[in-house]
Biotite code that builds the C-alpha atoms (Angstrom):
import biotite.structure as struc

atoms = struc.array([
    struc.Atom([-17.445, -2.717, -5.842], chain_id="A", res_id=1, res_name="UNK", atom_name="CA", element="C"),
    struc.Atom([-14.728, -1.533, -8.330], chain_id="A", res_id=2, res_name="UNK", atom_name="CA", element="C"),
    struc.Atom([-11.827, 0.306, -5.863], chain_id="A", res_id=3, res_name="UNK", atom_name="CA", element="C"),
    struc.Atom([-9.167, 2.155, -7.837], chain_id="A", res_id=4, res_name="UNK", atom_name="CA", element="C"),
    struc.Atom([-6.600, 1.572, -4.447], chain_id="A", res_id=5, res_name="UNK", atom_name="CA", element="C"),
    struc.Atom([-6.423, -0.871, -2.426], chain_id="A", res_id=6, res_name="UNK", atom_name="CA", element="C"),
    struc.Atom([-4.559, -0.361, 1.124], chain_id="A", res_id=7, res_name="UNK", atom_name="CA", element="C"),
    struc.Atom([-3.226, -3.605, 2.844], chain_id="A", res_id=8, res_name="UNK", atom_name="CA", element="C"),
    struc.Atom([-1.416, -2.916, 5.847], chain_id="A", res_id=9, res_name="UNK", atom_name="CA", element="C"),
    struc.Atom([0.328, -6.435, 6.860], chain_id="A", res_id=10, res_name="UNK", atom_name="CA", element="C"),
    struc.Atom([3.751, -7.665, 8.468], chain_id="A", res_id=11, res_name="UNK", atom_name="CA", element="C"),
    struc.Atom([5.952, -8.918, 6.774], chain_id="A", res_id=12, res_name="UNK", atom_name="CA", element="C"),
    struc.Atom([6.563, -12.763, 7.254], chain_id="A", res_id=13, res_name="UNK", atom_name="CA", element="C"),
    struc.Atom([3.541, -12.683, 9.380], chain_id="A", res_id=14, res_name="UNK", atom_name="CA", element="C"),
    struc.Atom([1.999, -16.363, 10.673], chain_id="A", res_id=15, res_name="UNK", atom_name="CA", element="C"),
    struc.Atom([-1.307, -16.088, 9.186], chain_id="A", res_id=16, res_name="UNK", atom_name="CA", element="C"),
    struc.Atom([-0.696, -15.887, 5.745], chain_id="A", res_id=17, res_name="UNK", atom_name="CA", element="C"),
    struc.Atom([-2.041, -12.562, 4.711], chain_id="A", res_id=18, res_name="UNK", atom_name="CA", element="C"),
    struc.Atom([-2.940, -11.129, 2.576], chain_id="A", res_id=19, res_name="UNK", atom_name="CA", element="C"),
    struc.Atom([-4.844, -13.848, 1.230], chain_id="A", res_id=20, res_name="UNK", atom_name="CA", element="C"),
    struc.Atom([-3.468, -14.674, -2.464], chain_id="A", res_id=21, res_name="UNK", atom_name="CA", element="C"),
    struc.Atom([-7.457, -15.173, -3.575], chain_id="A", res_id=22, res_name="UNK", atom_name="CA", element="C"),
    struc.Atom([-8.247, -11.030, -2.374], chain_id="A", res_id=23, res_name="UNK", atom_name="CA", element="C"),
    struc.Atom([-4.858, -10.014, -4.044], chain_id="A", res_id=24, res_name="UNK", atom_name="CA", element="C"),
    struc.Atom([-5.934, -11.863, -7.350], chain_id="A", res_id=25, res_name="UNK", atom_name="CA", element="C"),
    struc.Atom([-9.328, -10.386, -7.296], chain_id="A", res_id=26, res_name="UNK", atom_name="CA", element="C"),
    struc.Atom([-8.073, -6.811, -6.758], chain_id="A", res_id=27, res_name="UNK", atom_name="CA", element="C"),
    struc.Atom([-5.205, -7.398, -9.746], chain_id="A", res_id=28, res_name="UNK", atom_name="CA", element="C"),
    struc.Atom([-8.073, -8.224, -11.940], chain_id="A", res_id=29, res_name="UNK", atom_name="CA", element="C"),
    struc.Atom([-10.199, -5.307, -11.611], chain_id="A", res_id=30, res_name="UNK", atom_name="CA", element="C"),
    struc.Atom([-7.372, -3.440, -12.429], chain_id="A", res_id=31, res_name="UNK", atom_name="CA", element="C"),
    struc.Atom([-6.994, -2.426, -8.282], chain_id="A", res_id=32, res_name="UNK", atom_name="CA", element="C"),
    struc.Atom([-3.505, -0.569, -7.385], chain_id="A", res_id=33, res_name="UNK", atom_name="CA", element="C"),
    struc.Atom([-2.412, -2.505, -4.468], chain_id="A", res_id=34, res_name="UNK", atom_name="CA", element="C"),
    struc.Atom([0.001, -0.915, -1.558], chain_id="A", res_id=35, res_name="UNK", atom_name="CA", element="C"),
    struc.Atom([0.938, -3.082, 0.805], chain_id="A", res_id=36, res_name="UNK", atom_name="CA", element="C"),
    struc.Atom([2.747, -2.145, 3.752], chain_id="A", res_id=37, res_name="UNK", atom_name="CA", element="C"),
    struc.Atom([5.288, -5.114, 4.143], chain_id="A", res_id=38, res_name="UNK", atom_name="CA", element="C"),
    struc.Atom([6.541, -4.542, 0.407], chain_id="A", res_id=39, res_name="UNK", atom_name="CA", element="C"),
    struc.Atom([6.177, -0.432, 0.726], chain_id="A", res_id=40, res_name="UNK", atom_name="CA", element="C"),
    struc.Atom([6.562, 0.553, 4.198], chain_id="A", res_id=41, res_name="UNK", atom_name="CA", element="C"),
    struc.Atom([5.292, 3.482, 5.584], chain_id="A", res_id=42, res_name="UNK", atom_name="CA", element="C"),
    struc.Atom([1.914, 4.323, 3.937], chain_id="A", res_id=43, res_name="UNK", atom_name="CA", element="C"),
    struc.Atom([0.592, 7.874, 4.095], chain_id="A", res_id=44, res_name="UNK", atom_name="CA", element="C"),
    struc.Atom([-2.315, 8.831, 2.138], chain_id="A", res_id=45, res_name="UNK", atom_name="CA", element="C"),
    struc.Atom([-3.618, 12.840, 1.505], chain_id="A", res_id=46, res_name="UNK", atom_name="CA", element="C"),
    struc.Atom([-7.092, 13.457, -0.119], chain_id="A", res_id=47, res_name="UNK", atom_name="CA", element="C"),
    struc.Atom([-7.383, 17.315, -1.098], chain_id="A", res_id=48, res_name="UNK", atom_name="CA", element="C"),
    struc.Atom([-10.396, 19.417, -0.872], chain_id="A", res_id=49, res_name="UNK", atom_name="CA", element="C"),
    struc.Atom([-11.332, 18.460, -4.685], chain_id="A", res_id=50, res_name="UNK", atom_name="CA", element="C"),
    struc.Atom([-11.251, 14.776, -4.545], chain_id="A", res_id=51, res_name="UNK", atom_name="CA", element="C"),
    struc.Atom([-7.148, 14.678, -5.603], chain_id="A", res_id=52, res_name="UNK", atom_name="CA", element="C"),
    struc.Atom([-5.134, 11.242, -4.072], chain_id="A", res_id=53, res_name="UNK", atom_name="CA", element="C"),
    struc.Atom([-1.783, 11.656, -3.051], chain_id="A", res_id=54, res_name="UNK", atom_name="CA", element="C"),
    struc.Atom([-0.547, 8.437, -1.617], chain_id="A", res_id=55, res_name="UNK", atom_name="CA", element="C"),
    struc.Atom([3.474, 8.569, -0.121], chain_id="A", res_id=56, res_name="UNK", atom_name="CA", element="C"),
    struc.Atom([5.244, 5.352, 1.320], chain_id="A", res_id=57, res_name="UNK", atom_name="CA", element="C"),
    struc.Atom([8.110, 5.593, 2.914], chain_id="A", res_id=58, res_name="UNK", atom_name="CA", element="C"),
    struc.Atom([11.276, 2.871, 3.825], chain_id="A", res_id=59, res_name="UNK", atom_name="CA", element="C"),
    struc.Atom([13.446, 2.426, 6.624], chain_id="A", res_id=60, res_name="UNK", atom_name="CA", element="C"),
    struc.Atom([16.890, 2.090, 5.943], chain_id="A", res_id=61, res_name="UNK", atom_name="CA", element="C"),
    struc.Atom([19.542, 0.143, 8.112], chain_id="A", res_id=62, res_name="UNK", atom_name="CA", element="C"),
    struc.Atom([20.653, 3.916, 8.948], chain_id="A", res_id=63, res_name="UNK", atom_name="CA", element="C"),
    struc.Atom([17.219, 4.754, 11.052], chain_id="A", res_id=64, res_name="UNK", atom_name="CA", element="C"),
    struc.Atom([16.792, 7.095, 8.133], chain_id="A", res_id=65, res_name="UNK", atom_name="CA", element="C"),
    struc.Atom([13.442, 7.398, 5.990], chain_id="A", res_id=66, res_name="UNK", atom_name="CA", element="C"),
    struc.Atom([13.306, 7.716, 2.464], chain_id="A", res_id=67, res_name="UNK", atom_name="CA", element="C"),
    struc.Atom([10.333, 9.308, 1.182], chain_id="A", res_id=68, res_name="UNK", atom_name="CA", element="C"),
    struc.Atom([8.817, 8.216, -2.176], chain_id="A", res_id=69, res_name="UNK", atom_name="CA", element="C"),
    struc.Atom([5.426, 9.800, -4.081], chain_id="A", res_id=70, res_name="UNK", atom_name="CA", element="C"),
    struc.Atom([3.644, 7.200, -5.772], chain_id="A", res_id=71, res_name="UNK", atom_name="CA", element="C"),
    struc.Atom([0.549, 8.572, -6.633], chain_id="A", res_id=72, res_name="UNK", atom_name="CA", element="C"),
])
């Protein structure tokens, strides 16, 4: 398996420890674009008819107010 995005949806500061450091070094190595949702918030992914990724995140602010970003 060779994944072009990887999807890790985690809290941050949680108790168990996740994501594992070993998964996040094998993913790095193949080259694997990581999102994570304790370092970029809000993931939301849209795949078109033809195949096309377009992956959003989106952050909380200390105002209640989201701030959209497109990443992929």
């Amino acid at each position: 398996m060779n994944p072009q995005i990887a999807l890790i949806g985690v809290g941050k500061y949680n108790i168990f420890g996740h994501p594992n450091p070993e998964v996040l070094n094998r993913l790095e190595s193949m080259g694997t674009k990581i999102f994570r949702t304790d370092e970029n918030g809000e993931i939301t992914i849209k795949i078109g008819i033809e195949g096309k990724i377009k992956i959003k995140n989106t952050f909380a602010t200390k105002d209640s107010c989201k701030k959209e970003r497109k990443v992929v």
